[in-house]
C-alpha positions in Angstrom: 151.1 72.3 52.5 150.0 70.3 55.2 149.4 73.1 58.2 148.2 77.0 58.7 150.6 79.3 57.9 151.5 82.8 58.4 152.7 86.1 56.9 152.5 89.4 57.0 151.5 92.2 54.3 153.3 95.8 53.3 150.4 97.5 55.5 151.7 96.6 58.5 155.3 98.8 57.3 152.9 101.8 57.0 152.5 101.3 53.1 148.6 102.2 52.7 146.6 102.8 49.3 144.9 106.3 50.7 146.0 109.5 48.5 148.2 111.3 50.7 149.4 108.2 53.1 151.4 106.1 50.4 154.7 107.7 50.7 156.3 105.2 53.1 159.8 105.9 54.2 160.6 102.0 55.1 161.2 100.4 51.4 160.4 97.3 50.4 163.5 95.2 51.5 164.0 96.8 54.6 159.9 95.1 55.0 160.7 91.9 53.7 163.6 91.4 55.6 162.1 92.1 58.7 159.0 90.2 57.9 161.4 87.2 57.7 163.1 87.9 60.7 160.5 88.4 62.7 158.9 84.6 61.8 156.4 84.8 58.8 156.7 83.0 55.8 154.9 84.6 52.9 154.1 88.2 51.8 151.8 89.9 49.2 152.7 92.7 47.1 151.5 95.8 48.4 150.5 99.1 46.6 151.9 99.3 43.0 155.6 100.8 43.0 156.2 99.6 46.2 158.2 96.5 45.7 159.5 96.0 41.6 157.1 96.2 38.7 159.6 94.2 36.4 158.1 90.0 37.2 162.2 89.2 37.2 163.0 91.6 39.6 159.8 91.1 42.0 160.5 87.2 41.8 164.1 87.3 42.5 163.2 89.8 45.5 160.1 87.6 47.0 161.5 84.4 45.9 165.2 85.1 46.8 164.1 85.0 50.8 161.6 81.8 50.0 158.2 84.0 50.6 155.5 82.8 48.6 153.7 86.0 46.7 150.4 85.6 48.0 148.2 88.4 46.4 147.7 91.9 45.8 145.2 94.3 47.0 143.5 96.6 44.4 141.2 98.9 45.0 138.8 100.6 42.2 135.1 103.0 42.3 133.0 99.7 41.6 129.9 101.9 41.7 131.1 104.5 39.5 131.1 102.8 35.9 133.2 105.9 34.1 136.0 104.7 36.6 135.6 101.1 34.8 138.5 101.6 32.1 141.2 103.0 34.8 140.3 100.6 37.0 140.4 97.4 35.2 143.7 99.1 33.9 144.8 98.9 37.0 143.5 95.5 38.0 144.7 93.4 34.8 148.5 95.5 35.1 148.4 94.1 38.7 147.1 90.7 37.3 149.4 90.4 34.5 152.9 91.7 37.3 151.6 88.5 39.5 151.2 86.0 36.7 154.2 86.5 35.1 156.5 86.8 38.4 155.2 84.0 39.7 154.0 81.5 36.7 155.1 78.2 38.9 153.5 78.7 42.1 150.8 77.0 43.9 148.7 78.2 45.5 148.3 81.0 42.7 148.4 84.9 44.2 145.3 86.1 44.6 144.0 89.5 42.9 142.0 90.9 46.1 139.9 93.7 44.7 137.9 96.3 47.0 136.1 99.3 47.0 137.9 102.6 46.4 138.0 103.1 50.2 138.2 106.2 51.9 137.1 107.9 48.8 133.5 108.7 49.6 133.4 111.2 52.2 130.0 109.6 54.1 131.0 106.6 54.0 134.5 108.4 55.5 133.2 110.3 58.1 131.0 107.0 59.3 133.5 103.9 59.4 132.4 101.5 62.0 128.4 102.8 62.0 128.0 102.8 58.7 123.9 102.7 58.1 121.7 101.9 55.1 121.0 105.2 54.7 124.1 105.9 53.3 124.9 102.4 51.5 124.2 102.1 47.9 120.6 102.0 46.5 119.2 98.6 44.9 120.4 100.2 41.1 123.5 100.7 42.6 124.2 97.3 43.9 123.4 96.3 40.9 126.0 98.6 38.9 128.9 97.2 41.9 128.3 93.6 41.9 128.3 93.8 38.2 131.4 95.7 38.0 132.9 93.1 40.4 131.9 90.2 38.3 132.8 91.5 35.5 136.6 92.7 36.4 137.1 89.1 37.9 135.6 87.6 34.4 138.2 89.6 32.8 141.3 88.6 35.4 140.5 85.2 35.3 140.8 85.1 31.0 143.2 87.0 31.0 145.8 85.5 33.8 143.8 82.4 35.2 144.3 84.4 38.7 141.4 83.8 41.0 139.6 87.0 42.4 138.4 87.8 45.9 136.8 90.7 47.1 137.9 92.4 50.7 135.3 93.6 52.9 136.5 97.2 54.3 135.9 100.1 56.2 135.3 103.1 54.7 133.5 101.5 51.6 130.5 100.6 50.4 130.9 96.6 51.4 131.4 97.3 55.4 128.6 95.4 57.1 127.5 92.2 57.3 124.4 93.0 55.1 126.7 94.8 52.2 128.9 91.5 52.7 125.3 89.6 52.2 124.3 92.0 48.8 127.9 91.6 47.2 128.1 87.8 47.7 124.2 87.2 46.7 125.4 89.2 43.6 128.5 87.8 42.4 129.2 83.8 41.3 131.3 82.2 43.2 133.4 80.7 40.3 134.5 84.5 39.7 134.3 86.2 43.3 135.3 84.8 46.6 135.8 86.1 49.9 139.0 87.2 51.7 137.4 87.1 55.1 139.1 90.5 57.2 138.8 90.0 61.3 139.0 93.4 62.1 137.0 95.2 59.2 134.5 92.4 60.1 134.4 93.5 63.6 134.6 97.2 63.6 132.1 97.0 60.2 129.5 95.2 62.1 128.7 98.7 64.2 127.8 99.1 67.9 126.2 96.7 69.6 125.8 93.8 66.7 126.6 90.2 66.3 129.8 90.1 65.8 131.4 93.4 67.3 132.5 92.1 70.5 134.9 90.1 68.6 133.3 86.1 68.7 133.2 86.1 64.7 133.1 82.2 64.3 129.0 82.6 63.6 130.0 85.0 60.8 132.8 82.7 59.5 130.2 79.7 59.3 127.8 82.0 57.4 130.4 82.9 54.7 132.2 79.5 54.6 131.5 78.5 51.4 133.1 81.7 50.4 136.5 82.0 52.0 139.3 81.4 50.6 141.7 83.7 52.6 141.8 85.4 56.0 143.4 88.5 57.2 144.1 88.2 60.5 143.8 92.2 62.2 142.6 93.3 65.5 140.3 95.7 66.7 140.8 97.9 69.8 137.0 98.2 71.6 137.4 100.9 73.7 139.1 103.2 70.7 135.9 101.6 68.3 133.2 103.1 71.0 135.2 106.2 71.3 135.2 106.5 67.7 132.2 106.5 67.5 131.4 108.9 70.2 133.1 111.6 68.9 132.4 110.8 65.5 136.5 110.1 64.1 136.7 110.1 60.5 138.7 106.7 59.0 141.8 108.2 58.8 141.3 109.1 62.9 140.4 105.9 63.3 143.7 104.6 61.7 146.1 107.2 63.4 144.7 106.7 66.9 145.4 102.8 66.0 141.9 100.8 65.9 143.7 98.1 64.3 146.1 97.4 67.0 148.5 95.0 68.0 147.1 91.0 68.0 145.7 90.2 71.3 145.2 93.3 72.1 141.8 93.8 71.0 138.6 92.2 71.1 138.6 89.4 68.1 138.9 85.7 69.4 141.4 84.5 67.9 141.7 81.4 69.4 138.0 80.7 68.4 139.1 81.7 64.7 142.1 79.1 64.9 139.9 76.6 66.1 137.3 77.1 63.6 140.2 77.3 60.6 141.0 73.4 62.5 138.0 72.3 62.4 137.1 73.1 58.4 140.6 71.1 57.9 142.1 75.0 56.4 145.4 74.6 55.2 146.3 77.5 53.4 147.9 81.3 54.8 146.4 83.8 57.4 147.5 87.0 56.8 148.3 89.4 59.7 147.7 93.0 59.2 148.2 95.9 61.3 147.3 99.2 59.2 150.1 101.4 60.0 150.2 105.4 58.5 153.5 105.9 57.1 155.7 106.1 60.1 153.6 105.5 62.5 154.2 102.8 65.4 157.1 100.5 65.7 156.8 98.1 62.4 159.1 95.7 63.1 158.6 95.1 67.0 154.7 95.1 66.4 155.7 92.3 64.0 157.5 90.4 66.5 155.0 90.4 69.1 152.5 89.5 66.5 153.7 86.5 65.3 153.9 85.4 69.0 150.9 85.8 70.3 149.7 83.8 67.3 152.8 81.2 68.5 150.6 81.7 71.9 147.8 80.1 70.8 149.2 77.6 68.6 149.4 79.1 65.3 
């Protein structure tokens, strides 16, 4: 591969995984066209439905504008075990959609699992000041991590996919120390580490390491566990407001905490340098979590991919 390179997710189109927000009125190629013309080179698949569920069609779709399929995002209620059977459902359809479109490829997509954000109303109500007090209890961690291990065991048999987790707000792995329980938890020849800039920022809380947006201590902590960024911003002055007038996530999101690249407080310079530095040669992601219709996808695009041209990326 040789370099860092750069593409763009379904998220940033306003396709979200949140009941009630995944309706989005720009389809798939209308978003893979413009992610092309706009400069990025690889995608991943977005919620199910929204691009083909047939592995023909979704290949000749991705393949057809030379994107490479990076991954899909899926999210399932790790610390709910009677949500295991759906949820692995889920996972291994997802699994199996990416494995067959895309047999050939290498680097192989990546099945990205998460919490089932957004779900949990105090976890909700508090994105970006999360506290332990309402994180999960030691049996609890116990129940997730397993959960986690145990759905990559099964992706991995199954499809020979690798599995990374995805910190997020509005979950139960938000902070820096719920980062610290599920990777302590979880081997790391099942569960990796998609490392998210902005949900790393605006998870750290007020006033911690991390939240003013210099994140390359936190990226040599988890080193050994990336595999993958996501490259989002994170707008300070709407995170302390947030937090002063206590927004719930979906606030947060519609007032646009996640803004434009460059535009908020993450160094992203000082992430480039540190992804030269470890010799990285794989794809940064850029995501902007749009509602549906919400903001101007395609410019936002655009002006993304060159402030990351700004810097040298």
């Amino acid at each position: 591969m040789g370099k860092i390179q750069v593409g763009n997710a379904p998220c940033s189109w306003g396709t979200l995984e949140f009941e009630g927000y995944n309706v989005n009125p720009i389809g798939y190629q209308q978003m893979l066209d413009e992610l092309v013309e706009t400069g990025y080179s690889a995608t991943e698949l977005g919620d199910w439905g929204f691009m083909p569920s047939d592995p023909p069609a979704l290949r000749s779709e991705v393949e057809g504008r030379r994107l490479p399929m990076l991954g899909a995002f899926v999210q399932m209620a790790f610390k709910k075990p009677e949500a295991y059977p759906a949820g692995q459902a889920e996972v291994l359809k997802t699994a199996r959609l990416l494995q067959a479109a895309f047999p050939d490829q290498q680097p192989r997509p990546f099945i990205i699992l998460a919490d089932d954000n957004a779900t949990e109303p105090a976890r909700t109500l508090n994105a970006g000041r999360a506290t332990p007090a309402i994180g999960l209890s030691a049996g609890e961690w116990r129940t997730f991590a397993g959960g986690v291990q145990e759905t990559a065991r099964l992706v991995r048999e199954e499809t020979g996919l690798p599995v990374l987790f995805h910190h997020h707000s509005a979950g139960y792995v938000e902070t820096p120390a719920e980062i610290d329980c599920l990777l302590d938890a979880t081997d790391p020849a099942l569960v990796n580490l998609v490392f998210d800039t902005g949900h790393y920022v605006f998870g750290c809380g007020p006033d911690a390491p991390g939240s003013d947006g210099r994140i390359t201590a936190a990226l040599d902590h988890y080193a050994e566990r990336i595999k993958y960024l996501h490259f989002k911003d994170c707008h300070p002055e709407l995170a302390a407001r947030s937090r002063r007038e206590g927004w719930d996530y979906i606030r947060e999101l519609r007032e646009g905490i996640f803004c434009e690249l460059g535009k908020g407080c993450v160094d992203f310079p000082g992430v480039y340098g540190w992804l030269q530095s470890r010799g990285y040669q794989g794809f940064v992601l850029v995501e902007q979590d749009l509602l549906p219709g919400m903001g101007t996808p395609r410019e936002s695009a655009l002006r993304n991919r060159q402030y990351l041209r700004s810097i040298g990326l």
